[in-house]
C-alpha positions in Angstrom: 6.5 -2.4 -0.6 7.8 -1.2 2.4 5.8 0.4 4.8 4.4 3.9 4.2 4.5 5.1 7.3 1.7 7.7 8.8 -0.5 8.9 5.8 -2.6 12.3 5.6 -5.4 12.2 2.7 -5.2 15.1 0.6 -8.4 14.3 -1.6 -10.4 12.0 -3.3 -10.4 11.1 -7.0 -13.2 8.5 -9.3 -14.1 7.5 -5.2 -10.4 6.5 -4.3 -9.0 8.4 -1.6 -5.6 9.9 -2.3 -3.2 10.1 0.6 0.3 11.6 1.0 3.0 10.6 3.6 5.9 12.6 5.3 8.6 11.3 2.9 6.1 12.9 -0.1 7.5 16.3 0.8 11.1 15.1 0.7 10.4 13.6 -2.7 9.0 17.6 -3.9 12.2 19.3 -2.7 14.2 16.9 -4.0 12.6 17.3 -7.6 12.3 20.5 -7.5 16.2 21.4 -6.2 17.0 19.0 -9.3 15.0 21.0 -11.9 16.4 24.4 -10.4 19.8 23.1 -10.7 19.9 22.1 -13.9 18.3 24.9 -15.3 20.8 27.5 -13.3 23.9 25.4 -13.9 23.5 23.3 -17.3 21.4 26.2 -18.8 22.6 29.1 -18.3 20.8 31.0 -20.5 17.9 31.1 -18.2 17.2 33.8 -15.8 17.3 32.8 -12.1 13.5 33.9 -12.1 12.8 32.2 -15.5 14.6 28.7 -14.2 12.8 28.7 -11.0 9.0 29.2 -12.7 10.4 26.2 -14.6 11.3 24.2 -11.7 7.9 24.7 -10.1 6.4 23.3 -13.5 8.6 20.2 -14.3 7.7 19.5 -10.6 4.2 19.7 -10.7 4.3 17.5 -14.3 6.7 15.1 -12.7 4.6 14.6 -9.4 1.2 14.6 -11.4 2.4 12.2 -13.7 3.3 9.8 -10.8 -0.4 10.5 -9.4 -1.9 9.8 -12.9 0.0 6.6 -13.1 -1.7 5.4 -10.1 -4.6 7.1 -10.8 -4.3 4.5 -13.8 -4.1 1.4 -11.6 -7.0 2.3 -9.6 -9.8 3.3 -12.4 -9.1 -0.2 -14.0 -9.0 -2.0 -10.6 -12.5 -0.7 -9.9 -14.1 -1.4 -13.3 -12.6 -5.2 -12.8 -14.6 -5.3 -9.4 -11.4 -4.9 -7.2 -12.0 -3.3 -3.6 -9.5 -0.1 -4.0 -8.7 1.7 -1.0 -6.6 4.4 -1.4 -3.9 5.7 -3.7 -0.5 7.0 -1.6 2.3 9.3 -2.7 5.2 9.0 -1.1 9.3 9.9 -1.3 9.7 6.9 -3.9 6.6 7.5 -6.5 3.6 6.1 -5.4 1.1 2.7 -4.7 -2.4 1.9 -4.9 -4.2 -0.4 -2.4 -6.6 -3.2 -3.4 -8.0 -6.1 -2.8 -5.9 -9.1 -4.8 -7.0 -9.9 -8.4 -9.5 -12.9 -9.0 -7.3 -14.2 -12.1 -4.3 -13.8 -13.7 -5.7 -11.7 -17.0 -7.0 -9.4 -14.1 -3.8 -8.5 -12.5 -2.2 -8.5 -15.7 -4.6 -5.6 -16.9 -4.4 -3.6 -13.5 -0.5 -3.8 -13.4 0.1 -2.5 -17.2 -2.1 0.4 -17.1 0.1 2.2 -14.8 3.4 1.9 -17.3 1.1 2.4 -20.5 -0.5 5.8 -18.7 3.2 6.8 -18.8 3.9 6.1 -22.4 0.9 8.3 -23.2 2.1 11.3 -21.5 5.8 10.6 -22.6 3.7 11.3 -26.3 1.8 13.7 -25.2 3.8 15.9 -23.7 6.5 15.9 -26.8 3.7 16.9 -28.9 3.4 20.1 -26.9 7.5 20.4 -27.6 6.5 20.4 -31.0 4.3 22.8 -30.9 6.3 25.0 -28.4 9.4 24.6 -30.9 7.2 25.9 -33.7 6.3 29.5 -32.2 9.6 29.4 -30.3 8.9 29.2 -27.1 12.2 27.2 -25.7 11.3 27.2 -21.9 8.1 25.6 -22.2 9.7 23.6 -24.9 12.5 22.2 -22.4 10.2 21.7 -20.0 8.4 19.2 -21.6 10.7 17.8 -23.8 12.5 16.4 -20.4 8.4 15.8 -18.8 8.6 13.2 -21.9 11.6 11.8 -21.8 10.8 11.3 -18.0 7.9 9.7 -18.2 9.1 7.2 -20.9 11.9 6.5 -17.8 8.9 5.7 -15.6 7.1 3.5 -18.0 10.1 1.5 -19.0 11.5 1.3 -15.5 8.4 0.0 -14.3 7.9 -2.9 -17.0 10.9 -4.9 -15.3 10.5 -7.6 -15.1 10.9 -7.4 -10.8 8.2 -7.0 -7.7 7.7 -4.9 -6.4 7.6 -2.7 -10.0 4.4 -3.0 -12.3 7.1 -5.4 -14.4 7.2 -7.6 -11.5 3.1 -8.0 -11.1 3.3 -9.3 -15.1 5.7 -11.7 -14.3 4.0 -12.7 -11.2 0.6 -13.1 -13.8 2.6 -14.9 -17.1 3.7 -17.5 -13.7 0.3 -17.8 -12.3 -1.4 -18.7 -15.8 1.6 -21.2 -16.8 1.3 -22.8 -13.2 -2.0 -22.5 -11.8 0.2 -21.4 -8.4 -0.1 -18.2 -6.8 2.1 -18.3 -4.7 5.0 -19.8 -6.4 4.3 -17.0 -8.9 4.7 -14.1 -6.2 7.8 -16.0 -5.2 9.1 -15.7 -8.5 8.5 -12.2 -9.1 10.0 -11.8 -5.3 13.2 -12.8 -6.4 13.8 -10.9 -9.1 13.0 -8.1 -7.3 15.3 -8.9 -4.8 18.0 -9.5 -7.6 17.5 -5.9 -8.8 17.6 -4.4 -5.8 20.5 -5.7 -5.0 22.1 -5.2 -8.1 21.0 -1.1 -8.2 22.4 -0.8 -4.6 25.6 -2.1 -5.9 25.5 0.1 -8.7 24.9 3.2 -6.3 27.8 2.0 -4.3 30.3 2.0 -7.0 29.4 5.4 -8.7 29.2 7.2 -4.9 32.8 5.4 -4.9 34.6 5.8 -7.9 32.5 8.7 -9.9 33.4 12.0 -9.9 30.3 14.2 -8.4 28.5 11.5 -8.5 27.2 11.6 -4.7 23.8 12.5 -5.4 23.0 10.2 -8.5 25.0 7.5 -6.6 22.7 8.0 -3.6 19.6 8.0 -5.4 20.5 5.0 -7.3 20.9 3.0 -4.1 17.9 4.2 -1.9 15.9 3.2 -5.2 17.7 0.0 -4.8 16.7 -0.4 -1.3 13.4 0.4 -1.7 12.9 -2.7 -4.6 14.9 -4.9 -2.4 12.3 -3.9 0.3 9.6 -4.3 -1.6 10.5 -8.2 -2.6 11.0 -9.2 0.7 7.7 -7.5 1.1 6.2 -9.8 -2.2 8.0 -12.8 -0.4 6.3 -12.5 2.8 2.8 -12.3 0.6 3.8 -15.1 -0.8 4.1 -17.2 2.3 1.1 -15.4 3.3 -0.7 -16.8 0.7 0.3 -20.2 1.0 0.0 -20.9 4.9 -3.6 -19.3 5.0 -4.9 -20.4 1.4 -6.9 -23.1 2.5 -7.7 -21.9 6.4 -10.7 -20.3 8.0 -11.0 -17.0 9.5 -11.4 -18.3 13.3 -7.4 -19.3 13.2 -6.4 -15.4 13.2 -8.0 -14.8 16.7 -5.8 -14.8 19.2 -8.0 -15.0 21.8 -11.7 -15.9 21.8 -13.5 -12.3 23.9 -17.0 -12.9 24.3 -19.7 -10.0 23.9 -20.6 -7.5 26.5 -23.7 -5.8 26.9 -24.2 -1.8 26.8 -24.4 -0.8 30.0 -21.2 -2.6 31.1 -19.1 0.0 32.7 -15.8 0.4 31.6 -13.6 0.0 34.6 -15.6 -3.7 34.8 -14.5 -4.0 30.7 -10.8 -2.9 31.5 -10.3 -5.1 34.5 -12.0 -8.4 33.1 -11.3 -8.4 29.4 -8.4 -6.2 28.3 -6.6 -7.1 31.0 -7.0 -11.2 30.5 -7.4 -11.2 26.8 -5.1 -10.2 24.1 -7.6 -8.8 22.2 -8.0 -5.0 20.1 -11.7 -5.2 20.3 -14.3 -6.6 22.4 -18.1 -7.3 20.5 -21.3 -5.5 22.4 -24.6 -6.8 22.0 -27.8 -5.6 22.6 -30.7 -8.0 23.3 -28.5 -11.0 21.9 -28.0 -8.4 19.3 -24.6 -7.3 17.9 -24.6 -3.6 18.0 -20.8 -2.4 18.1 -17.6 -2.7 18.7 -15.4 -1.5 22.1 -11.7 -1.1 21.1 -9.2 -0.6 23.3 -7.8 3.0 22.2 -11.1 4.2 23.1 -11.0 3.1 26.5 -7.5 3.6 26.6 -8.9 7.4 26.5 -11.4 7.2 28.4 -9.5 5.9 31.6 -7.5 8.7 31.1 -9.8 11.1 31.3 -11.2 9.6 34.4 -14.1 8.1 32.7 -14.5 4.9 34.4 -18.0 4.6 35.5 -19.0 5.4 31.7 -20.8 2.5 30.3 -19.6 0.7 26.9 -22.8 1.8 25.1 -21.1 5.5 25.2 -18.1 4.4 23.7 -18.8 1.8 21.6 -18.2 2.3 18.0 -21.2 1.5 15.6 -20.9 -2.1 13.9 -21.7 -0.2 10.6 -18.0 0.9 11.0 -16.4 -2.7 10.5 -17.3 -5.3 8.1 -18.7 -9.0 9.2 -17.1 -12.4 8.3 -17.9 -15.7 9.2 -15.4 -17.4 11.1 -15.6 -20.2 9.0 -15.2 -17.6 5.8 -11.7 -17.7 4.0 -8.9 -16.4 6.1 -7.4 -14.4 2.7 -10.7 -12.5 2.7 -10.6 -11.0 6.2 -7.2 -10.3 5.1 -8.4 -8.0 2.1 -11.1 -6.8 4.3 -8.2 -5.2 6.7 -7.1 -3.5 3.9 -9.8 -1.6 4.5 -10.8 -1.6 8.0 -9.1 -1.5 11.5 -11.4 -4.6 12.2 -13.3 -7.2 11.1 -15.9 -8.7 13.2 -16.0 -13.0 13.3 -19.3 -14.3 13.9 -20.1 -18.2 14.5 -22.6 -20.2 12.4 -26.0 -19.1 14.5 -24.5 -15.0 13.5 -23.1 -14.3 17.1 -19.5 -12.5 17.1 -16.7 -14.4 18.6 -14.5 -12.0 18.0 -12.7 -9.2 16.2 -9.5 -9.8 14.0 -7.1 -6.6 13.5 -3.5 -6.0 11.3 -1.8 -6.4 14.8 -3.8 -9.6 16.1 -2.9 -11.3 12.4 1.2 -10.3 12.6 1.4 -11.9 16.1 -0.2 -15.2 14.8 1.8 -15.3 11.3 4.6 -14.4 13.6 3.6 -17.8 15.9 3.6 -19.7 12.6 6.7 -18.7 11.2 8.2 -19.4 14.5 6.8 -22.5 14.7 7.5 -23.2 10.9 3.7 -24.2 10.5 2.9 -26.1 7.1 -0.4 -24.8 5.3 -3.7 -25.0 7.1 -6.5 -26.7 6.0 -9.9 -26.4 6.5 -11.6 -27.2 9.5 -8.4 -25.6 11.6 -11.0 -23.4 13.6 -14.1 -24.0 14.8 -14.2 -28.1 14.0 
């Protein structure tokens, strides 16, 4: 998908944190001025206060039902043993972090949960029409009459057969089990995506064109598009991901080798003889050969601009509990799960000592060397001997 952008967590459901970005809000008024429209200009026969009470609750049924469709995708990721991280509403629905599937039947059971989650409501929420019908209650029954109708949209939208949609993860699975390949399986779920992206901005073009008032379903149409055209290049680059790195070792995403420091190294002697020579995020400390923590540079960034130079790294240090351990020699596709969860992950060679600490940024610029460099897969062995 594309990226989120900054994230604020609003809570925490079944362990998962849930987190909300800037765009979320745009995505509320955008529903909500929707609802209040229709019910003020296609119904007319509700009061303005009547129409905006409903606005407020086809909103909140909308939003939630994007939350419980996620909400989905998590609880089955975590009873399949997946790592999930977080769950993150934003202005185009929603996505759940984890860790990547094990197998094919796995990924095929936490992708179609999300859709099927829909369907349910879709039911569930036209049974209450029923039932609203039957004492004659016709706002609550319009309400969730369209609460069904929309969340049969979401649930058949998202079967498509295209990444980045849920549709697009099936595909990706039904590949993997027919092949055996990964990443050829990504790539083909990639370009589909990329197909219907395309093909929905199009579409958006031509009704903002040649519609009449159709400006704001025209525009929808093609940020959606966007957004799945986005999100394939964003499967694509996972894909390549996968395959340069599937069979290579940890050690080749250091950029630079920074060995440890003890804790009573000052932090003007840190600043002027590591950060400033090594392109590095993080710098190990030990402790009686010990590893103890981790020194990363925002910290010091701070601290030398607070006029805390003579402050030693033990007072800055961040606890190793913080950051998860990997051999360097360990899978370089697991550290890259592990980041999903962590700023860092801490390398350590054969006898336990850390070499080094990998972050997001330190792994772009070397997939960034390799693309440049148009670098077949690595094999084993590529760090470390």
């Amino acid at each position: 998908m594309p990226t989120l952008g900054h994230r604020t967590r609003v809570g925490t459901l079944f362990g998962v944190p849930v987190e909300v970005t800037p765009s979320w809000a745009l995505l509320l008024i955008l529903v909500f001025w929707s609802f209040w429209v229709r019910y003020t200009t296609v119904f007319r026969r509700h009061s303005e206060g009547v129409a905006v009470a409903m606005a407020v609750v086809a909103t909140a049924l909308l939003l939630g039902s994007l939350l419980l469709h996620e909400l989905g995708h998590a609880v089955v990721g975590k009873m399949r043993g997946l790592r999930v991280s977080s769950i993150t509403l934003y202005v185009f629905g929603g996505a759940t972090t984890a860790s990547q599937p094990s197998g094919p039947g796995d990924e095929l059971l936490f992708t179609l949960v999300g859709p099927t989650v829909n369907l349910v409501l879709s039911l569930l929420f036209w049974g209450v029409t029923g039932v609203a019908d039957h004492f004659h209650l016709s706002g609550v029954a319009q309400v969730s009459g369209e609460a069904g109708w929309l969340n049969l949209l979401l649930g058949v939208f998202n079967v498509v057969p295209a990444a980045p949609l849920d549709g697009g993860h099936v595909l990706e699975a039904v590949v993997w089990r027919m092949t055996g390949d990964r990443a050829k399986a990504v790539r083909v779920a990639g370009r589909a995506g990329g197909g219907l992206g395309g093909g929905l901005i199009a579409l958006g073009v031509l009704e903002l064109l040649f519609v009449k008032d159709g400006l704001f379903e025209g525009l929808w149409l093609a940020l959606i598009g966007y957004v799945v055209l986005e999100g394939s290049k964003g499967e694509m680059t996972r894909a390549w991901i996968q395959e340069v790195l599937r069979d290579a070792a940890a050690g080749v995403l250091l950029t630079e080798h920074s060995p440890p420091v003890t804790k009573d190294t000052s932090i003007r002697w840190l600043l002027r003889n590591e950060f400033t020579y090594h392109h590095v995020d993080a710098v190990p400390v030990e402790d009686g050969g010990e590893l103890v923590g981790v020194v990363v540079a925002g910290d010091l960034e701070r601290a030398r601009d607070a006029g805390k130079l003579e402050v030693t790294v033990g007072e800055v240090m961040r606890p190793l509990a913080e950051f998860p351990k990997e051999s360097a020699s360990s899978p370089a596709l697991a550290v890259l799960d592990q980041l999903g969860d962590h700023p860092l992950v801490i390398l350590t060679d054969p006898n336990g000592r850390a070499v080094g600490a990998v972050s997001q940024r330190q792994v772009g610029l070397v997939l960034e060397r390799l693309r440049s460099l148009r670098t077949p897969p690595i094999r084993w062995g590529a760090w470390g001997g």
